[in-house]
VOKE-976660 format. One record per residue (C-alpha): residue in three letters; x, y, z. Coordinates in steps of 0.1 Angstrom, whole numbers, padded with zeros to 4 digits, always signed. Layout:
ALAXYZ
...
// end
This chain:
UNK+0146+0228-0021
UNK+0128+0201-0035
UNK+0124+0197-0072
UNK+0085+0199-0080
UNK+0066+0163-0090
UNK+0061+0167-0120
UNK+0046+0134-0128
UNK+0019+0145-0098
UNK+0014+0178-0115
UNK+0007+0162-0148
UNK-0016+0134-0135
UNK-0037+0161-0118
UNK-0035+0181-0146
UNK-0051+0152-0162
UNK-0081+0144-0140
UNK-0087+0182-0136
UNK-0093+0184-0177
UNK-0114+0150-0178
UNK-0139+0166-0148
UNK-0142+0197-0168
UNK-0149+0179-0199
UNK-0169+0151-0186
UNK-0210+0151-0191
UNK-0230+0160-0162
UNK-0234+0129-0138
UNK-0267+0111-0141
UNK-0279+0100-0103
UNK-0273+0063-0103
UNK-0301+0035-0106
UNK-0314+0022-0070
UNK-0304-0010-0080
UNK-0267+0003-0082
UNK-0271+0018-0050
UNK-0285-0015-0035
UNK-0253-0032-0050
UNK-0234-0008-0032
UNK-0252-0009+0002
UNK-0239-0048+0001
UNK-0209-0040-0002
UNK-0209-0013+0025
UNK-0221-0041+0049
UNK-0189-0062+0042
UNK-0211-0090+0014
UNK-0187-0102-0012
UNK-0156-0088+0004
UNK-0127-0116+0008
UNK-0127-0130+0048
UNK-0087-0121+0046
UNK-0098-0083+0042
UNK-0117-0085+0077
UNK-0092-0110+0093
UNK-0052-0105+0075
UNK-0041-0130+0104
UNK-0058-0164+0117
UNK-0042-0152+0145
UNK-0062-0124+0152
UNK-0096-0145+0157
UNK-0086-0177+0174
UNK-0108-0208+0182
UNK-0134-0195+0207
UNK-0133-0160+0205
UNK-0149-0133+0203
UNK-0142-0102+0185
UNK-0155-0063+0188
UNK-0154-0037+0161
UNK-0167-0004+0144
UNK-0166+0002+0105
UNK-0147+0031+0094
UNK-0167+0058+0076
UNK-0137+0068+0056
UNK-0128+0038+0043
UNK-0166+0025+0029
UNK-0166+0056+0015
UNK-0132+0047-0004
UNK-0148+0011-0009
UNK-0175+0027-0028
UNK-0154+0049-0049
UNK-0129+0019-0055
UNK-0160-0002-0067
UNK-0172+0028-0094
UNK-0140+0029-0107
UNK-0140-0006-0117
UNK-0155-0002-0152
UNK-0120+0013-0161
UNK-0087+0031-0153
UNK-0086+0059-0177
UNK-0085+0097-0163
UNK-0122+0105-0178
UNK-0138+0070-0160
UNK-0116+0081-0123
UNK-0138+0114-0129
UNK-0169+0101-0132
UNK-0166+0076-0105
UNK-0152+0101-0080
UNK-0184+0130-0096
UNK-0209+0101-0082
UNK-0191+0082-0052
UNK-0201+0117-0029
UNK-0239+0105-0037
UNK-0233+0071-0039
UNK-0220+0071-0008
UNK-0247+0086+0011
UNK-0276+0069-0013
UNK-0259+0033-0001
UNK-0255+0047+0036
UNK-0292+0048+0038
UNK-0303+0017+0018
UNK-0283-0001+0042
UNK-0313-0006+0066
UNK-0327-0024+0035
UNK-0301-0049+0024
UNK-0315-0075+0054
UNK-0355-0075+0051
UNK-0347-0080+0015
UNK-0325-0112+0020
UNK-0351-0123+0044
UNK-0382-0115+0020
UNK-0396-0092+0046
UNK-0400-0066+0020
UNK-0399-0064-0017
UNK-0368-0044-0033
UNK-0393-0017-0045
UNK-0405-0007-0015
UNK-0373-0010+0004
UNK-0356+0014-0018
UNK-0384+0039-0015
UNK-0384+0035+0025
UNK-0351+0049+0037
UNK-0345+0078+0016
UNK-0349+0100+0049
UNK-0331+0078+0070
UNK-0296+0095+0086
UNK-0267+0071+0085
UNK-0248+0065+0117
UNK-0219+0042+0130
UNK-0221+0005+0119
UNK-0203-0017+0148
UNK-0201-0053+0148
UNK-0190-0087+0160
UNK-0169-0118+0146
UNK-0177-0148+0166
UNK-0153-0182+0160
UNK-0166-0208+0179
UNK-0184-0247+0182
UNK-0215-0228+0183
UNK-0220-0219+0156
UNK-0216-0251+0138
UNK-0235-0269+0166
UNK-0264-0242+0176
UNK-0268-0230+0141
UNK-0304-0209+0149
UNK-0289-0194+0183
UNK-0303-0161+0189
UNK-0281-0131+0188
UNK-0296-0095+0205
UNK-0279-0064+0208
UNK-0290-0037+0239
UNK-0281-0003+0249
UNK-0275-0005+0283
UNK-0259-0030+0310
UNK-0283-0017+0337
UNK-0294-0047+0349
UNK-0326-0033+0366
UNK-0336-0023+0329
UNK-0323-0060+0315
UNK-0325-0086+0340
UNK-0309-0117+0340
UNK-0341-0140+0336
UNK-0360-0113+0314
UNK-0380-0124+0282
UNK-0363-0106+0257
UNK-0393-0108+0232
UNK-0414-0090+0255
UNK-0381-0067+0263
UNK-0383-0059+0230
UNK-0421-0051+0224
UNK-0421-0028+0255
UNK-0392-0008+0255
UNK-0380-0009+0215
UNK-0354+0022+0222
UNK-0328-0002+0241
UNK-0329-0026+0208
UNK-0298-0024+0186
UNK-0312-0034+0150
UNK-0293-0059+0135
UNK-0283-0050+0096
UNK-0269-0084+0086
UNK-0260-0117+0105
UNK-0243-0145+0089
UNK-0223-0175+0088
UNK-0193-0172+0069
UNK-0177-0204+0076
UNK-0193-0236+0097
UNK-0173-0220+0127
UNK-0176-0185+0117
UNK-0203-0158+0119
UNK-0205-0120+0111
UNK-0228-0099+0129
UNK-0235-0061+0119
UNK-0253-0038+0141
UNK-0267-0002+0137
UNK-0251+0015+0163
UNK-0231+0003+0188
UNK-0243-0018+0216
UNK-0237-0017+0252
UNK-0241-0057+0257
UNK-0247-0084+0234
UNK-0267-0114+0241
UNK-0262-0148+0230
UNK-0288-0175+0235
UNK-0286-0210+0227
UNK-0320-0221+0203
UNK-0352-0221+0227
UNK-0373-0250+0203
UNK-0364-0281+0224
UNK-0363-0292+0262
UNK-0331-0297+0282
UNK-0319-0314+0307
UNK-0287-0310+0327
UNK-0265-0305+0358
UNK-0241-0277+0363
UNK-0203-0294+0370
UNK-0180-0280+0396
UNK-0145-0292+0396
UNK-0150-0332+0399
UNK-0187-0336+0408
UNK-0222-0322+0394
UNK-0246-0302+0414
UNK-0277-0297+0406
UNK-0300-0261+0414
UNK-0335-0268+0427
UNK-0367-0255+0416
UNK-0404-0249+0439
UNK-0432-0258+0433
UNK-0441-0233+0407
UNK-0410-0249+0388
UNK-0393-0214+0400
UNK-0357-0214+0403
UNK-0340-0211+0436
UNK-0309-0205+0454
UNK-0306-0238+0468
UNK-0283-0263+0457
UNK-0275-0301+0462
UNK-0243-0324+0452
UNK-0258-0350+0426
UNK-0253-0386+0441
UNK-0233-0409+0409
UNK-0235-0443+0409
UNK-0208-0465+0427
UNK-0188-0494+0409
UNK-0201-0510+0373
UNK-0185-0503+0341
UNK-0198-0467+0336
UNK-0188-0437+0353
UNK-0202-0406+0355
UNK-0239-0424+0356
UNK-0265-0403+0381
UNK-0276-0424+0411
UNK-0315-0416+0402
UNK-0330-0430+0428
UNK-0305-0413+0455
UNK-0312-0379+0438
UNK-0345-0379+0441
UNK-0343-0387+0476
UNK-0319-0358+0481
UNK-0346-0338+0460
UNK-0371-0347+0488
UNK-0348-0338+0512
UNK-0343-0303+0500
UNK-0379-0299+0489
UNK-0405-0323+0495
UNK-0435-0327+0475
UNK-0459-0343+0503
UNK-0467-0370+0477
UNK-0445-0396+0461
UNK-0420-0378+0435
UNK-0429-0392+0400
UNK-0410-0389+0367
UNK-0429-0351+0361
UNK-0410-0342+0392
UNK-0381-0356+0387
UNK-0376-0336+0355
UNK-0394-0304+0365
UNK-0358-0305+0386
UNK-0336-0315+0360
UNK-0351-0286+0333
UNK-0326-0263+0320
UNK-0332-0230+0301
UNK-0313-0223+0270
UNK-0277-0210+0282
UNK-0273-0175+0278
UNK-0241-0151+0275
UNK-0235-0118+0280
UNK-0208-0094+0266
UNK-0204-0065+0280
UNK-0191-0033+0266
// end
C-alpha cells in the first residue's frame, strides 16, 4: 500500500482554509473581463505557444484548428493568479476564474469591433451579456500573400454546396441575402510579414481567400511551357473556350506576347464584326481577383 502524500494533503489543506477565510468575491470590472476576452482570442500570447515547431507551419501552408475550451478556461485562471502565488491569492483567482470565464466567453464577440472602432468599449460590454459562447476554430496561414496582398479578403461559409455558393458568386451580396451561412470573424491578423491568424465563431465548412478587388488585372493562365488564354463574349462574359497565346519569335526577350497574332487569334475565336481596338483587346486579357477555396 502506498504511503499517503502528505505534502498533497497539506497543500490542500491549505487552499481549503484560505477559501473558507477569504472575503466574498467581488464580480470583476468589465474592463478586466475585456482584458481577458483578449487573451482568450490568442492577443499577447507568445507565437511559440501556437507553433512549438517551425516545422509544423512551413512556407505555404495552411493550417486548421479548434480552441480548446478547457484550456482558455485554464488561461484565464493562470492570468488571475498572476498578482501572486500565496494559498489566499490561488483562492481568489480560482472563486472568480468560473465567472471570469464565462463573462470573457461572451465579450469575445466584442474584442474586434472595438479594435476596428466599430463600437465604443461601453456599448460593446453592455451588448453581449446574453450572448451563449460556442467553439472558436481558426486558421494559420504562412505564405507570400500575405506580405504581398496585405488587404486580401478572408470569408468563412457554412456549407460546400456549390448550388448555395457558386464559384463566380458576389460574396457581398451572398452575404446580405443569406447571413446564416456567414461564419463571423472574431479577430484576423498579421503576426509576422508572412504570417496571419484568423479566428472564427464557429467552425466553417470552406474558407475563401480572395486576392484585393481595388485594381485591374491582366493576365494569361500557363500550362506546362506555353500560356493560354480564356475568352470572353461580348458581354465581357467568361466562356469555355480557350486559345494557345502566340509569343514572339527570335529577339533578345523571351516570353514577349505576339499582340498582333493574338488578336488575330481572338478574331478567330470570336469576331467582333468591327476592327478589334485596344478596349477589346483588354476586355480579353481582364482577370478577376484569384480566389481559393478550402474545403472542410
Amino acid at each position: 500500500m502506498s504511503k499517503p502524500n502528505l505534502g498533497a494533503r497539506l497543500l490542500q489543506a491549505r487552499m481549503q482554509l484560505a477559501v473558507d477565510t477569504a472575503p466574498a468575491t467581488k464580480p470583476l470590472p468589465d474592463y478586466v473581463n475585456f482584458q481577458l476576452a483578449r487573451l482568450r482570442l490568442l492577443h499577447d500570447l507568445p507565437f511559440r505557444y501556437l507553433v512549438p515547431d517551425a516545422r509544423l507551419l512551413p512556407d505555404e501552408s495552411a493550417r486548421f484548428f479548434t480552441l480548446d475550451e478547457a484550456w482558455l478556461a485554464k488561461l484565464v485562471t493562470g492570468a488571475l493568479s498572476a498578482a501572486g502565488s500565496g494559498s489566499r491569492e490561488r483562492a481568489r483567482a480560482e472563486a472568480a476564474a468560473g465567472e471570469a470565464t464565462e463573462r470573457s466567453a461572451q465579450l469575445r464577440y466584442s474584442v474586434r469591433k472595438v479594435s476596428l472602432g466599430r463600437t465604443k468599449f461601453e456599448l460593446a460590454v453592455g451588448a453581449d451579456k446574453d450572448v451563449a459562447p460556442g467553439t472558436v476554430s481558426g486558421m494559420l496561414l504562412r505564405s507570400r500573400l500575405v506580405s504581398q496582398w496585405p488587404n486580401f479578403a478572408l470569408r468563412a461559409w457554412t456549407t460546400t454546396d456549390k448550388r448555395t455558393i457558386p464559384d463566380g458568386v458576389d460574396p457581398a451580396g451572398l452575404e446580405e441575402k443569406r447571413p446564416e451561412l456567414v461564419v463571423p470573424i472574431l479577430r484576423m491578423e498579421r503576426l509576422a510579414p508572412s504570417v496571419m491568424l484568423a479566428l472564427f465563431d464557429g467552425v466553417p465548412r470552406m474558407f475563401w481567400l480572395e486576392e484585393p478587388h481595388g485594381a485591374v488585372q491582366f493576365g494569361l493562365t500557363k500550362e506546362r511551357n506555353s500560356f493560354e488564354l480564356e475568352l470572353r463574349d461580348e458581354q465581357g462574359r467568361e466562356t469555355a473556350t480557350k486559345i494557345d497565346v502566340p509569343m514572339r519569335l527570335g529577339g533578345q526577350l523571351k516570353g514577349v506576347v505576339d499582340i498582333n497574332g493574338l488578336a488575330m487569334k481572338i478574331d478567330q475565336e470570336r469576331p467582333l464584326g468591327v476592327k478589334r481596338g485596344s478596349a477589346g483587346l483588354a476586355m480579353q486579357l481582364l482577370r478577376a481577383p484569384a480566389r481559393q477555396r478550402f474545403e472542410n
